[in-house]
C-alpha positions, 0 to 999 in steps of 0.5 A, spaced: 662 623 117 667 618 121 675 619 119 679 613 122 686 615 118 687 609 116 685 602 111 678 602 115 675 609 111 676 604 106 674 597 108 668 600 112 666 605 108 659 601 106 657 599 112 657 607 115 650 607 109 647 601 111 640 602 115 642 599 121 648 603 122 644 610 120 638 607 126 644 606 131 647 613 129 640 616 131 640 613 136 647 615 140 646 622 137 639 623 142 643 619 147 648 622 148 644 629 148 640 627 154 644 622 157 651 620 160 655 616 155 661 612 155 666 613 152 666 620 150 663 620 142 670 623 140 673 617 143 669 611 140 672 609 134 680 609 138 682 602 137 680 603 129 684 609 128 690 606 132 690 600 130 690 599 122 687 593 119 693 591 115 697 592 122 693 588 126 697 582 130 692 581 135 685 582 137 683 583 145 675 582 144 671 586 150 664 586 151 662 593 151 666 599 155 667 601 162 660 604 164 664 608 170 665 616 170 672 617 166 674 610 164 672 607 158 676 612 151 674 607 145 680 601 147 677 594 150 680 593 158 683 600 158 682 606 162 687 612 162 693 614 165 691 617 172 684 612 173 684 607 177 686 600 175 679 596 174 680 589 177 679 585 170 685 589 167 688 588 174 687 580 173 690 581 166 696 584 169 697 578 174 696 573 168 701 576 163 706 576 169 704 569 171 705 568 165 711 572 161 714 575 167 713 581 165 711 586 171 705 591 169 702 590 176 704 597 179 703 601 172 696 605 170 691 601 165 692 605 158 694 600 154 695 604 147 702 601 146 699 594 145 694 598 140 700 601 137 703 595 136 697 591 132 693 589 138 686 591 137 683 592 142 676 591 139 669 591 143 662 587 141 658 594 142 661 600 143 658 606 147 654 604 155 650 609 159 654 611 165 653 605 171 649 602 166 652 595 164 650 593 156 645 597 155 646 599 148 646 593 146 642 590 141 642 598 138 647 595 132 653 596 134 654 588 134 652 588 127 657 592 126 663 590 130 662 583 127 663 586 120 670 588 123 671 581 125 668 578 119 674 583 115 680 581 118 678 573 118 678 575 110 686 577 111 691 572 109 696 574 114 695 570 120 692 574 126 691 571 134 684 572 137 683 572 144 676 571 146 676 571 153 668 570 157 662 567 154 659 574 149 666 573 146 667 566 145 661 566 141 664 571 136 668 564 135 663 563 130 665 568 125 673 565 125 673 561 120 680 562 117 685 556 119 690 561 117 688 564 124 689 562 132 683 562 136 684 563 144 679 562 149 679 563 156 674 565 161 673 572 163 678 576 167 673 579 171 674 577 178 666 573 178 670 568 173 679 569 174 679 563 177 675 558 173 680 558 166 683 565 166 689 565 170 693 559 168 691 560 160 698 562 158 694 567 152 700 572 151 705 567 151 701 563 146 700 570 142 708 570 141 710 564 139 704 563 134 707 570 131 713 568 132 712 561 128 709 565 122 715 570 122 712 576 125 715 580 131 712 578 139 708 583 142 711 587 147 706 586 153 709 591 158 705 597 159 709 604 157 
């Protein structure tokens, strides 16, 4: 059984017996018995266990994770210490400078002091085959990920969402919670950086909807 370590043993403890979850489960244990998996399964549920539901200030919605060898570890846009920067973090990195002044562009790409910050780096579906993009989609983990946006639209205290490309943008859908800010923008990989990404000032915009509602900002420099 899967242990977060935090409220979302609790919050999602139904979900885990729901048949579609049950089906998915099956599905990733033959996968990732012949197949290569990303991120390792000991890895998939990162952003849930740094991030606890009461905590969350922020939610950075990705697609699914980085399908290369060693990059994805269970935080949307992030790779560990020591793996080359991907280029749609990259562009998030010239934005956040363009926009803050905050200089993460000679650093590494593990974002884990935004996580522990309360920025939940949540991805719509949460295991890829290697070099394979969206490829578990449709297995269950949307019906799932959807119930963790579904949560925290429920919440009182305020949350910023970031929805950055179309499959993102479509979960604008579930934010119904006028309590709530919703940021759209297109996505920072480099095919669409250019058409609404860079310019859209969304971690500026973070900070002081947080700040206006009595919450600390978020500190965007990578550590």
């Amino acid at each position: 059984m899967i242990n977060f370590g935090n409220e979302w043993d609790i919050l999602l403890k139904d979900e885990l017996h729901q048949d579609y979850y049950l089906e998915l489960r099956e599905f990733l244990k033959n996968e990732y018995q012949t197949q290569t998996i990303y991120p390792d399964m000991h890895d998939i549920f990162n952003a849930l266990k740094l991030t606890n539901y009461s905590q969350v200030r922020a939610v950075i919605l990705g697609q699914d994770p980085y399908h290369g060898e060693g990059q994805a570890h269970g935080l949307s846009f992030s790779v560990r210490k020591g793996v080359a920067v991907p280029k749609s973090l990259r562009n998030i990195y010239k934005e956040i400078l363009s926009d803050t002044g905050i200089d993460n562009t000679k650093s590494h790409g593990e974002l884990t002091s935004w996580a522990k910050q309360g920025v939940l780096l949540l991805n719509t579906v949460l295991t890829v085959r290697a070099h394979t993009p969206n490829s578990h989609q449709g297995k269950g983990w949307e019906i799932f990920t959807d119930e963790i946006i579904h949560l925290l639209n429920i919440r009182e205290d305020p949350i910023v969402f970031l929805l950055w490309g179309a499959p993102a943008r479509k979960k604008k859908a579930l934010i119904t919670n006028p309590n709530h800010l919703i940021l759209e923008a297109a996505h920072p990989s480099p095919l669409s950086a250019n058409k609404g990404f860079f310019g859209c000032r969304h971690f500026s915009q973070t900070n002081q909807f947080l700040e206006a509602h009595g919450f600390a900002p978020i500190d965007w420099h990578i550590e």
